[in-house]
Backbone as CSV, one residue per row, in Angstrom:
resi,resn,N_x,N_y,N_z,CA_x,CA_y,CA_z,C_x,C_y,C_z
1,UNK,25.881,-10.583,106.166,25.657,-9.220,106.584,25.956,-9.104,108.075
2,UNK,26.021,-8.263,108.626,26.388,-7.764,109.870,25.095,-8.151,110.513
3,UNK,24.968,-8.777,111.497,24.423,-9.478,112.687,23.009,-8.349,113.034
4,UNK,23.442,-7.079,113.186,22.923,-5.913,113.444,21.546,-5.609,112.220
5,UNK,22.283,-5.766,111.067,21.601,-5.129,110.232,20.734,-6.514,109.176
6,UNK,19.600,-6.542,108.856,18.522,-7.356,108.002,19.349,-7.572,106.691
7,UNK,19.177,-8.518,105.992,19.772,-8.867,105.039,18.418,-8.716,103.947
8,UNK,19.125,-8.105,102.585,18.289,-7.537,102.389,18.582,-7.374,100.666
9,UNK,17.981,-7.986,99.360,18.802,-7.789,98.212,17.379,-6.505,97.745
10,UNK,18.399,-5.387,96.540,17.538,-4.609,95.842,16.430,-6.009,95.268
11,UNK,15.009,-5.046,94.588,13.808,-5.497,93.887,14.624,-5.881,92.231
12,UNK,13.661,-6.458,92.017,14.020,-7.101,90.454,13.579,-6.101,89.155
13,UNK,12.865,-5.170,89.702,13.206,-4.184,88.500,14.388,-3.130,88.693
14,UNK,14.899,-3.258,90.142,16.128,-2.970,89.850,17.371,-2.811,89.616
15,UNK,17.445,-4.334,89.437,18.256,-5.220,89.277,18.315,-5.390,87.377
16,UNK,17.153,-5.346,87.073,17.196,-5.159,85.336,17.859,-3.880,85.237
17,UNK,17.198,-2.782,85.585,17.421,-1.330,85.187,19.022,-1.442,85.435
18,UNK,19.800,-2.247,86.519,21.203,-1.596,86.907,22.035,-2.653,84.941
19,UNK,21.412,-4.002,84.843,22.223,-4.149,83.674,21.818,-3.228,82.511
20,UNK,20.805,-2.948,82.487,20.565,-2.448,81.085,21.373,-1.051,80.879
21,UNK,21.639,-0.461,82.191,22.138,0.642,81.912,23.754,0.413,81.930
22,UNK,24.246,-0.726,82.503,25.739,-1.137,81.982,25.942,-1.753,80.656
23,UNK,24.830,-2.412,80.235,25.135,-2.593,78.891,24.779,-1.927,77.721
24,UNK,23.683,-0.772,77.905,23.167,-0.105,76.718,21.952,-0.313,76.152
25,UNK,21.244,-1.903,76.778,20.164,-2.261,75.759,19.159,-2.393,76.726
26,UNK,18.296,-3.447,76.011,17.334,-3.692,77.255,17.485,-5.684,77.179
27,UNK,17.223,-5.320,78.459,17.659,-7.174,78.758,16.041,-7.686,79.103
28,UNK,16.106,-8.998,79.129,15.236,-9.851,79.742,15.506,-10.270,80.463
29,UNK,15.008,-10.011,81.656,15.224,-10.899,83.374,14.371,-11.426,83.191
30,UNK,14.241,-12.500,83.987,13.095,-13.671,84.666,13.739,-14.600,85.739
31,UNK,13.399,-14.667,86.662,13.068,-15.509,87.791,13.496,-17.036,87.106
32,UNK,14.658,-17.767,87.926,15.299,-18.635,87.527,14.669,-19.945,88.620
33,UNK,15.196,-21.292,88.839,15.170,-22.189,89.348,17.302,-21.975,89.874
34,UNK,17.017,-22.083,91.528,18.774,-22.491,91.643,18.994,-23.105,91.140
35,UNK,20.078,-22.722,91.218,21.245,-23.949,90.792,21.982,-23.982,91.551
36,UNK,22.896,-25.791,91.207,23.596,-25.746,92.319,25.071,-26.152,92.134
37,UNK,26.056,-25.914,92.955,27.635,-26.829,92.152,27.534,-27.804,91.760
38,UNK,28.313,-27.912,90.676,28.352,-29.263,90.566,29.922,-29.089,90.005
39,UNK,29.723,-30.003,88.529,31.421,-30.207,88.146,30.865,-29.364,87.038
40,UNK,30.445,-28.443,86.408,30.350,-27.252,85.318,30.791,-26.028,86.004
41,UNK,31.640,-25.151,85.427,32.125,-24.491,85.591,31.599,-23.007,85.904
42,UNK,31.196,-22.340,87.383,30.620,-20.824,87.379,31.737,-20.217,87.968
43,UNK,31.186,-18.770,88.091,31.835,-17.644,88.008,31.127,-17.301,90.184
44,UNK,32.210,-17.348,90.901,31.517,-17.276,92.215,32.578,-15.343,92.594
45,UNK,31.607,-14.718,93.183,32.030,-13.674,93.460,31.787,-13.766,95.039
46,UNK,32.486,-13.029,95.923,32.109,-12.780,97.246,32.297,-11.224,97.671
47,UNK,31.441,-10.361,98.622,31.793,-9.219,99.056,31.425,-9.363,100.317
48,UNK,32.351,-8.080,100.643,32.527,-8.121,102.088,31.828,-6.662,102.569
49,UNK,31.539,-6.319,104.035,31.132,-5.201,104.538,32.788,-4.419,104.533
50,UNK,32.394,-2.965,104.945,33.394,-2.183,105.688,34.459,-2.853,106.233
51,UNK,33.408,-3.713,107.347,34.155,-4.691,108.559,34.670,-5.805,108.253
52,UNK,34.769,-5.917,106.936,35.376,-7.287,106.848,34.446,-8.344,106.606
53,UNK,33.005,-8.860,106.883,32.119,-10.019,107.057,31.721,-10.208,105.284
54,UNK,31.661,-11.015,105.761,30.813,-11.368,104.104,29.630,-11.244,104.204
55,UNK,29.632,-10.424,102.956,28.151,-9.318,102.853,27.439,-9.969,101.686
56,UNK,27.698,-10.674,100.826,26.897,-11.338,99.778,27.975,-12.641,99.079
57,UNK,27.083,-13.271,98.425,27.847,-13.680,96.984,26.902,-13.561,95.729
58,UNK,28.086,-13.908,94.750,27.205,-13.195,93.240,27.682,-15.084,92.426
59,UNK,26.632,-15.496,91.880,27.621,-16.952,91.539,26.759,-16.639,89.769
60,UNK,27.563,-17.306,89.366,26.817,-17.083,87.781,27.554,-17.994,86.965
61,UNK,26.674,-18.502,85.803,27.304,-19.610,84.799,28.115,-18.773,83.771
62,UNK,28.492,-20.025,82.861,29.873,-19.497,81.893,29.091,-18.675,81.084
63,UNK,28.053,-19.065,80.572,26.682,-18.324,79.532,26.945,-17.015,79.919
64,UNK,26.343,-16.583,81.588,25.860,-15.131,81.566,26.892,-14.465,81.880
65,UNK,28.205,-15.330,82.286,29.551,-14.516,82.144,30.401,-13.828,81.037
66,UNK,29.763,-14.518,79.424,29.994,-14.784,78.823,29.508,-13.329,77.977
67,UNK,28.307,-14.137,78.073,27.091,-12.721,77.133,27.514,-11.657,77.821
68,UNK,27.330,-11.028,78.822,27.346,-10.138,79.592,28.761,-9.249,79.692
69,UNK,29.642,-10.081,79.777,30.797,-9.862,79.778,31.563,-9.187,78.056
70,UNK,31.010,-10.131,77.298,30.521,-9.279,76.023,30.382,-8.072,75.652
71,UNK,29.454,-8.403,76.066,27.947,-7.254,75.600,28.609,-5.909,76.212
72,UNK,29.181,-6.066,77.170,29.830,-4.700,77.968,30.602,-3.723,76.967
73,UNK,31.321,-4.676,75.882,32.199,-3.667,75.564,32.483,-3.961,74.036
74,UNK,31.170,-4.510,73.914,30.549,-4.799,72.451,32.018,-6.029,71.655
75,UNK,32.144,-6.866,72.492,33.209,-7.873,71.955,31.852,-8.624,70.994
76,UNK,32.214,-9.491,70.089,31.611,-9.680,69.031,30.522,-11.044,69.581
77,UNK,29.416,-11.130,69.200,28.967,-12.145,69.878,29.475,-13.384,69.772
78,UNK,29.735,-13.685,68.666,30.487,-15.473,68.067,31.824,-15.472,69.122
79,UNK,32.384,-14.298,69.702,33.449,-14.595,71.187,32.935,-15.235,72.124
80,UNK,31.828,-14.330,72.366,30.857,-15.064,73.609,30.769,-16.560,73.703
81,UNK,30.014,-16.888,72.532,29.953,-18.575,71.804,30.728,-19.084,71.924
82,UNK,31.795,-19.067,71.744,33.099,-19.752,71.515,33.957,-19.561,73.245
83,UNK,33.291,-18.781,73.913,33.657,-18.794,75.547,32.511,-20.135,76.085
84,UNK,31.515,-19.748,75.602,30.404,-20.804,76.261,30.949,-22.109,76.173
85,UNK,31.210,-22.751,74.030,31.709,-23.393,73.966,32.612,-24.477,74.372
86,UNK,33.893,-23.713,74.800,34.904,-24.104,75.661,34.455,-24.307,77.255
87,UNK,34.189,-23.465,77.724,33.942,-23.508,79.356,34.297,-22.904,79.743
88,UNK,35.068,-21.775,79.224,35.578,-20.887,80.088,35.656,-19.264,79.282
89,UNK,36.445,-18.389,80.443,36.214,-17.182,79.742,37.503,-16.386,79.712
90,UNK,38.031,-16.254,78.692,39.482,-15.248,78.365,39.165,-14.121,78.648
91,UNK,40.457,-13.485,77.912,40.002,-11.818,78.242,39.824,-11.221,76.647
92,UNK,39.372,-10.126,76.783,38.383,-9.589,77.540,37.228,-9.922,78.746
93,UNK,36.961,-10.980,77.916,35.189,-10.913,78.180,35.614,-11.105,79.759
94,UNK,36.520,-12.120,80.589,36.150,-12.042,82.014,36.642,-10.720,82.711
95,UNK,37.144,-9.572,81.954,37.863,-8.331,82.849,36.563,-8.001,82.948
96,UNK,35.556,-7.809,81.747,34.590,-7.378,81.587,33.342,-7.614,82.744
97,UNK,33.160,-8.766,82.873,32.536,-9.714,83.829,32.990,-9.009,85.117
98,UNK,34.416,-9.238,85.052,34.832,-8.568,86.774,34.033,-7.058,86.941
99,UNK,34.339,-6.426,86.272,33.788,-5.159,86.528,31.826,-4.882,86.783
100,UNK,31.688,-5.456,85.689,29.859,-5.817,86.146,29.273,-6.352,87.202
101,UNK,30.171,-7.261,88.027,30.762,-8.127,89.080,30.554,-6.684,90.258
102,UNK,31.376,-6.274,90.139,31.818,-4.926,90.825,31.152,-4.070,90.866
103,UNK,30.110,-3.669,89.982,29.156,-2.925,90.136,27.529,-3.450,90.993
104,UNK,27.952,-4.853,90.717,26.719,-5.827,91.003,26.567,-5.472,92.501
105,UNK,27.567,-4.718,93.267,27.749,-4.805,94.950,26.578,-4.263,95.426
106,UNK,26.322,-3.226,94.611,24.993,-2.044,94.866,23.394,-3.064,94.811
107,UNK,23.629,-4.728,94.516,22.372,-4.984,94.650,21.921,-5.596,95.973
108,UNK,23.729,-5.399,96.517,23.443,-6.087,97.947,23.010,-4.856,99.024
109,UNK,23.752,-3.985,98.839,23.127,-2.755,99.856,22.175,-1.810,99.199
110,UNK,21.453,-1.679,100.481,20.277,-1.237,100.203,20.064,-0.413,101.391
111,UNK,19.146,1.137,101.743,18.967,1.547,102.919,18.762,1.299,104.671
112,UNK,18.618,0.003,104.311,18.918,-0.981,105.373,20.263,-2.123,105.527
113,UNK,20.661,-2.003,104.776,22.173,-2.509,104.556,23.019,-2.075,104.836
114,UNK,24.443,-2.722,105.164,25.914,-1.957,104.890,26.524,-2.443,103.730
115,UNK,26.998,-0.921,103.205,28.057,-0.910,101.865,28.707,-2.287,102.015
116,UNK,28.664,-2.917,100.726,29.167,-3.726,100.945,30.791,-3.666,99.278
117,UNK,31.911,-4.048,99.153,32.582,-4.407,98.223,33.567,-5.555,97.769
118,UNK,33.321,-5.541,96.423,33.770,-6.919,95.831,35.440,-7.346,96.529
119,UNK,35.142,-8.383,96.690,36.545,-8.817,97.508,37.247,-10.118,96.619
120,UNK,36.440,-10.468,95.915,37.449,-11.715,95.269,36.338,-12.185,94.048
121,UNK,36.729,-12.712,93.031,36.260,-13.451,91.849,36.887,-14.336,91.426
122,UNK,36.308,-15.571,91.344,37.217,-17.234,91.257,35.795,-17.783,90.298
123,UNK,37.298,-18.729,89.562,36.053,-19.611,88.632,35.969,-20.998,89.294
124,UNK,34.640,-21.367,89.542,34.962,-22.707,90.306,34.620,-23.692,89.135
125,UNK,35.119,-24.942,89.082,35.502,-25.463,90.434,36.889,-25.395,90.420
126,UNK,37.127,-24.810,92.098,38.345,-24.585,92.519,38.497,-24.944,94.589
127,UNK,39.068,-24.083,95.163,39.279,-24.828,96.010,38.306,-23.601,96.686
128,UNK,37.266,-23.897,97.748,36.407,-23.435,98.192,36.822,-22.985,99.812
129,UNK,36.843,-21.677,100.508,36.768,-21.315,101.937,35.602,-22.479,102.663
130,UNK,35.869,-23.614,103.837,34.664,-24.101,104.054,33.432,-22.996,104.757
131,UNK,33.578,-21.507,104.969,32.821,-20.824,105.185,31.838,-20.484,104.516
132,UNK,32.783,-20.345,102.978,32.093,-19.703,101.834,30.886,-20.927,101.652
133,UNK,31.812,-22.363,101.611,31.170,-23.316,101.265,29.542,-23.995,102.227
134,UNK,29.552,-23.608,103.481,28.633,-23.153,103.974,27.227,-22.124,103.841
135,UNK,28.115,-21.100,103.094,26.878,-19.761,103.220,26.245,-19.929,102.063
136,UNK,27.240,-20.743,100.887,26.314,-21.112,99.951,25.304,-21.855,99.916
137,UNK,25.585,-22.540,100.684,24.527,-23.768,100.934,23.124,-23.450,101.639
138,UNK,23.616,-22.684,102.470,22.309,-21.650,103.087,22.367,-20.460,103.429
139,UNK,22.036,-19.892,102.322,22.186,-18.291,102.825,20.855,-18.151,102.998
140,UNK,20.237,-17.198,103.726,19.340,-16.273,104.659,18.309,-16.100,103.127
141,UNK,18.593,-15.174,102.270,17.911,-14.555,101.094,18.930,-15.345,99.728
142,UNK,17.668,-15.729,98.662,18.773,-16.564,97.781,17.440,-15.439,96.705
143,UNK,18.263,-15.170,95.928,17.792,-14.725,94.256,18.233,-15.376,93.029
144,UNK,17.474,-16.028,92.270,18.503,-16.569,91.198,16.959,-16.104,89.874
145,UNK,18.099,-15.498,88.728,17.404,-15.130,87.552,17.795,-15.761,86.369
146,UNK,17.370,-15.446,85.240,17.843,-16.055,83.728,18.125,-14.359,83.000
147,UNK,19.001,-13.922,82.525,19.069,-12.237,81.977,19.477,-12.852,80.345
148,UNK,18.604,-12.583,79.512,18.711,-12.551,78.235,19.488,-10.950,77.779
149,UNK,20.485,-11.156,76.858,20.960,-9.783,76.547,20.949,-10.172,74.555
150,UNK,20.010,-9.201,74.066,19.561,-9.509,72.869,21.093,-9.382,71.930
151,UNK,20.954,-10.111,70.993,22.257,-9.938,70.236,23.285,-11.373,70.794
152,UNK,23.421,-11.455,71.977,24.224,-12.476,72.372,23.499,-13.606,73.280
153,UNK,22.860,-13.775,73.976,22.348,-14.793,74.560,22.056,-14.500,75.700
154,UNK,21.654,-15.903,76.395,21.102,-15.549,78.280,22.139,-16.413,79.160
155,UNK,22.045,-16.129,80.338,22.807,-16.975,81.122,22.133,-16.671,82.741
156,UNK,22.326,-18.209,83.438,21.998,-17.943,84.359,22.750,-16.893,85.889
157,UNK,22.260,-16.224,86.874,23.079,-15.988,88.249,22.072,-15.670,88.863
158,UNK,23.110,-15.899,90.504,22.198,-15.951,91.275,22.609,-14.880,92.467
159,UNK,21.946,-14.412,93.157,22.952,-14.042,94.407,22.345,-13.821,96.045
160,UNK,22.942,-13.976,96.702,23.093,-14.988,97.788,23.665,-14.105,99.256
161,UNK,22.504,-13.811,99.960,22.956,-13.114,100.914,22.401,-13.144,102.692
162,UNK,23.382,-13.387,103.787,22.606,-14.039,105.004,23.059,-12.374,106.002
């Protein structure tokens, strides 16, 4: 976040309310344990302010990329499975993901925040900014949940903002 301004993520009921109303249903959030890279495969998002700075990241496993990414546009659940399965995520389900991704920006700004928007989505492991690779490691405010989406499954994310 901008130097100026407190870093600062929305509350966790409204962080449920923003999926449930992208996906239609009602989800189960709960309060996760981080996680951390390793050699399994997540979904790392980064946004930036107005100005250019990096204003958050959004990191999430193949699971909640999976379900979620799904669930958006009612792809069949046994797709989902068979994304988990493998390790990775085709399309639909990751256009899908991108866009939920994209909406996710609104959990970084908040009335004390600057707008912040999605600037890039990479599946790691891949080759990492050593900046990025830094802020992950310690960002300022860390959130990480478990979001059950009934019908298809849960998956973990987290997101990550200094």
């Amino acid at each position: 976040m901008a130097n100026q301004e407190a870093a600062e993520l929305r509350s966790e009921p409204y962080i449920k309310q923003m999926f449930e109303m992208l996906l239609g249903r009602q989800v189960k959030l709960s309060a996760a344990p981080a996680f951390k890279l390793a050699r399994d495969p997540v979904v790392i998002a980064t946004y930036v302010t107005e100005g250019g700075e990096l204003g958050g990241v959004f990191v999430c496993d193949i699971a909640f990329g999976a379900n979620v990414g799904a669930a958006l546009s009612l792809v069949p659940a046994p797709e989902a499975a068979s994304s988990i399965k493998k390790g990775q995520l085709g399309e639909p389900i990751f256009g899908n993901l991108r866009e939920v991704i994209n909406v996710a920006s609104r959990l970084f700004t908040t009335p004390k925040t600057p707008r912040v928007i999605l600037k890039e989505v990479m599946v790691y492991p891949c080759r990492l900014d050593p900046k990025l690779v830094q802020y992950l490691a310690k960002p300022e405010i860390r959130a990480d949940f478990t979001v059950e989406v009934p019908g298809y499954g849960s998956g973990k994310f987290s997101l990550l903002c200094s």
